[in-house]
N, C-alpha and C positions, 0 to 999 in steps of 0.2 A: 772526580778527576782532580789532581793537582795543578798546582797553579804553575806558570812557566818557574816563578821565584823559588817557589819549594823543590822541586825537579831536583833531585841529586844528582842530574846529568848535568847542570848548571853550575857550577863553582870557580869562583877566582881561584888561579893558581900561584901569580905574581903578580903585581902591578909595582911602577917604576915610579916611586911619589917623587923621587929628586928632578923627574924631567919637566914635576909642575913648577918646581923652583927655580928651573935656572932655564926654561923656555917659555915665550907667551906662545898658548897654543892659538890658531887660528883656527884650525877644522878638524875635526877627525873621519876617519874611516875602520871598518871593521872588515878583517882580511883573516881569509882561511891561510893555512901554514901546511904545508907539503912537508909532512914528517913519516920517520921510520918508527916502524912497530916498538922498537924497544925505548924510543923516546918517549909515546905515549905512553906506555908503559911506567915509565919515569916519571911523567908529569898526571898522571893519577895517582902517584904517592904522594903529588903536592909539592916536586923539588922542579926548583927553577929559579932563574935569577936576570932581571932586566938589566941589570945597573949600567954595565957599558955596551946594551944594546942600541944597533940604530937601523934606519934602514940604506939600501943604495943601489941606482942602479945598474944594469950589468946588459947592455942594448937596452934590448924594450921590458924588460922583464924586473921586475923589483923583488929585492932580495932581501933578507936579517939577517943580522949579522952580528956578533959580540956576545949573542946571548946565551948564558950557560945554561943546558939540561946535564946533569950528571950522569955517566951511564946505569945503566941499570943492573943492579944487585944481581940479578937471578940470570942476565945475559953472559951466551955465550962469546965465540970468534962473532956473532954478528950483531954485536954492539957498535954503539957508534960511536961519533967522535963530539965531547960536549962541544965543542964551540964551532961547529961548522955551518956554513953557509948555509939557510932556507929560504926555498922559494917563497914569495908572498901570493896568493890566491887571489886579485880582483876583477874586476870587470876591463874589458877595456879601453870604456870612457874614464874611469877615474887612474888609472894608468896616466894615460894623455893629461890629466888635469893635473896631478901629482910630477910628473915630469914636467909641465911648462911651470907649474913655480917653483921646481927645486932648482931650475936655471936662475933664478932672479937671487941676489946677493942674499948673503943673510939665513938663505932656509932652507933648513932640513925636515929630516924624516924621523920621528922615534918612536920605541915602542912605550905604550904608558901602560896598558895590562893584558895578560895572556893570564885566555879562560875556556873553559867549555861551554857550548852551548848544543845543547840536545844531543851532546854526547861528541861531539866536532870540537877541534883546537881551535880558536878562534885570537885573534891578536888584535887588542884596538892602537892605531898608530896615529898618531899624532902631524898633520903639518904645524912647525913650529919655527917661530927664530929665537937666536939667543938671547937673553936676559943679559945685560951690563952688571958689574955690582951696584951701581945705585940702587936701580930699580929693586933688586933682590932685597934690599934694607930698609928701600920703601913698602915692601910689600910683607916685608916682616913685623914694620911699624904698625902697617894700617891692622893688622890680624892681631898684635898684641893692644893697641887700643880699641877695638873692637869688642876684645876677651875682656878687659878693664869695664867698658862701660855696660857689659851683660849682667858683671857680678856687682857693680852699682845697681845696677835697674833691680836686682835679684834681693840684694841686701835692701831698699826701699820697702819691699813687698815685706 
């Protein structure tokens, strides 16, 4: 039997590495996405794009939003519209908990990767606030001397 890892029903499609940059994450969650046939469609050829995804909500209900799936090649009139509004799939404790801190200053919702899992779209989201520029050139700093003293330790050996 294969392993959950190997599962060809398991594959990254996107992930959003700029949201590691310029948000500290504090927690995430992993949420099904209420899509159209011809979307998944689309995003088993592997197209998709995070970059100015985010989440928000709309009453009690949490939505995404920015994110481009490109329609799909082979669709007809029942194609859809790449940038429109998806529901997000959670429980509804973590609803209530992701809405009491996006009241609090400072923090949002983002998406960081949209993947499959056991064959289901899956989106991991991010609670996050935003990164200052300092911090971002600190944390540029700390990773490029990090990489420096590996390839010291490396060139020693």
């Amino acid at each position: 039997m294969a392993k959950a890892k190997d599962d060809p029903r398991n594959k990254v499609i996107a992930s959003n590495r700029k949201a590691r940059h310029d948000y500290h994450i504090e927690d995430t969650f992993e949420a099904g996405v209420a899509l159209m046939g011809t979307e998944v469609k689309s995003l088993r050829e592997g197209r998709a794009s995070l970059v100015d995804g985010f989440c928000v909500f709309y009453g009690d209900e949490l939505y995404l939003e920015g994110v481009h799936i490109p329609e799909y090649v082979q669709g007809t009139w029942t194609n859809h519209t790449p940038r429109r509004r998806r529901k997000l799939l959670l429980h509804r404790a973590e609803l209530d908990k992701l809405a009491a801190k996006t009241k609090e200053s400072g923090r949002t919702i983002v998406p960081l990767k949209l993947y499959f899992k056991e064959g289901r779209v899956k989106v991991e989201i991010a609670l996050a606030t935003g990164k200052k520029m300092y911090d971002k050139r600190h944390a540029l700093r700390e990773r490029q001397d990090q990489r420096e003293a590996e390839r010291a330790i490396f060139r020693r050996r």
